[in-house]
N, C-alpha and C positions, 0 to 999 in steps of 0.2 A: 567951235566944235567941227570937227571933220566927219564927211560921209563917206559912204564906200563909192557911191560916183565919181568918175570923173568932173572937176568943179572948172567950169568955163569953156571946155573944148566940144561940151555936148554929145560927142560921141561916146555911145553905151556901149561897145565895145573893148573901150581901152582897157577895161578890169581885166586882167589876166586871168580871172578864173571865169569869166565869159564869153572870152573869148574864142571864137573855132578857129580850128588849123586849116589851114587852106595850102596841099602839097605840093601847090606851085612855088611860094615862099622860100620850101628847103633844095629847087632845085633848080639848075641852071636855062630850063627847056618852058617854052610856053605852056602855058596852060591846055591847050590844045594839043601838043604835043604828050601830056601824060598820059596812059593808058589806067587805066584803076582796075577792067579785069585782067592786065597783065601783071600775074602776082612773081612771075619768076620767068627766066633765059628759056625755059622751053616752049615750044609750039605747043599750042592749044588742042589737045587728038578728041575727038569724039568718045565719049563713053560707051564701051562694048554693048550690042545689042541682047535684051534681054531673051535668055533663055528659060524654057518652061523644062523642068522637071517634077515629073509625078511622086507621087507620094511614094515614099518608101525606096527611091533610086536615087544613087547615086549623083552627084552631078557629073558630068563629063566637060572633057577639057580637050576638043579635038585640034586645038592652036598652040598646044603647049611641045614646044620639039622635043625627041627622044633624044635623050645624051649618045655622044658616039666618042670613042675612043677609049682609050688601057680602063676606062672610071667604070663603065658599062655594068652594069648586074648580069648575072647569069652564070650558067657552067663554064670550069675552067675547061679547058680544052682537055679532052676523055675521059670527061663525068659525066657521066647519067643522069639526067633531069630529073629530077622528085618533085615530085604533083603531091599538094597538100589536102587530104578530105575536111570535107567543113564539119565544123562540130556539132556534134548531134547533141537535143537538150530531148534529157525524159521526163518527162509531167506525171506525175501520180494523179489518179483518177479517183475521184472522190468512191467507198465503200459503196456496193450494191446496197447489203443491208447492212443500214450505219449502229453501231451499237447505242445501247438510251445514253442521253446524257443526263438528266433527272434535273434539267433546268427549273423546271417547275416548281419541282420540290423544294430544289437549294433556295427558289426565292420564298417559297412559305415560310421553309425551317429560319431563312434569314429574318424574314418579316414578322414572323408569330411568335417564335420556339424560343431559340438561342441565334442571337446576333453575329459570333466569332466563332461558333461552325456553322453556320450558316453561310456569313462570309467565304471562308474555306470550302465550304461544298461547294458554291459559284462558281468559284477558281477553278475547282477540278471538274464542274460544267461544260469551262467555256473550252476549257482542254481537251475535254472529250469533243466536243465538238469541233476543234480545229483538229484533230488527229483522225476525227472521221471522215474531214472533207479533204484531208492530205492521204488520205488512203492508209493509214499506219493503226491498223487492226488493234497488234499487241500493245501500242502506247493506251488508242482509246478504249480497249479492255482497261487495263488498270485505273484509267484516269474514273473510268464508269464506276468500278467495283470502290474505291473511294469518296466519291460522291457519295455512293448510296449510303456506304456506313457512315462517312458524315452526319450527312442527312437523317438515319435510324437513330445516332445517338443525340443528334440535337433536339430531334424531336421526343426523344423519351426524357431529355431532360429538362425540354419545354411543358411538356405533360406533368414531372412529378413536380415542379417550381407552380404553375396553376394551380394542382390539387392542393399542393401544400397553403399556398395563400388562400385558396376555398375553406379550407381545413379551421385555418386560423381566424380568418373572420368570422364562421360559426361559432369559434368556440369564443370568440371576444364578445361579440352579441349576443349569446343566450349567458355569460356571466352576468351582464348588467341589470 
């Protein structure tokens, strides 16, 4: 029966698959003579020294040359330079006085009343309330004035569904 050792030479090496490369093997130059951080024909340059840039600025690049020649950006010769303005962002300001959003309600009506307007009142809740804090008045008007009827109609149909079952349990117990 054979082993994967080499049988008689002693050397544990001989396996090919345990064996390591040694780069003097593949090449005509002493051992000494290899370089191993020499990975490639170029000189070795120092890595550019680390610059600090603050939050929010650019990096700059004072080493990198200006192209010269016919390639050049700029005005052709007897045009007028045009300066570009930066563009301005307008932010809406959340409503002085925001209109109700009847959050409160939509969670009772949801929780007590009727489940699927209830649900729907929320929705037209959370509306009202992002249309108040985006400053958009006429959105979070309407979104308010449907809430509320939401809200008035799931609770009156939450109201007559209770009575109704009060209703009927009375009359099932004084039957018996």
């Amino acid at each position: 029966m054979r082993c994967c050792r080499s049988q008689g030479k002693g050397n544990y090496n001989q396996n090919p698959i345990n064996r390591r490369m040694d780069p003097s093997q593949f090449s005509n130059q002493p051992p000494e003579a290899y370089n191993l951080s020499e990975k490639s024909g170029l000189p070795a340059a120092a890595p550019p020294a680390y610059q600090h840039n603050p939050a929010g600025y650019p990096p700059s690049f004072p080493n990198q040359p200006v192209p010269q020649g016919p390639y050049t950006q700029g005005p052709y010769p007897g045009q007028p330079v045009v300066t570009v303005q930066p563009a301005v962002f307008v932010t809406a300001a959340p409503l002085a006085d925001p209109v109700p959003d009847y959050l409160g309600y939509s969670i009772f009506t949801m929780l007590c009343c009727c489940l699927p307007l209830g649900i729907a009142a929320l929705i037209y809740s959370i509306s009202t309330r992002d249309a108040n804090y985006s400053g958009q008045r006429e959105l979070a008007e309407k979104n308010s004035k449907m809430a509320r009827t939401l809200n008035h109609i799931g609770l009156g149909i939450g109201l007559v569904v209770i009575v109704l079952v009060i209703i009927s349990q009375i009359v099932i117990w004084s039957t018996r």
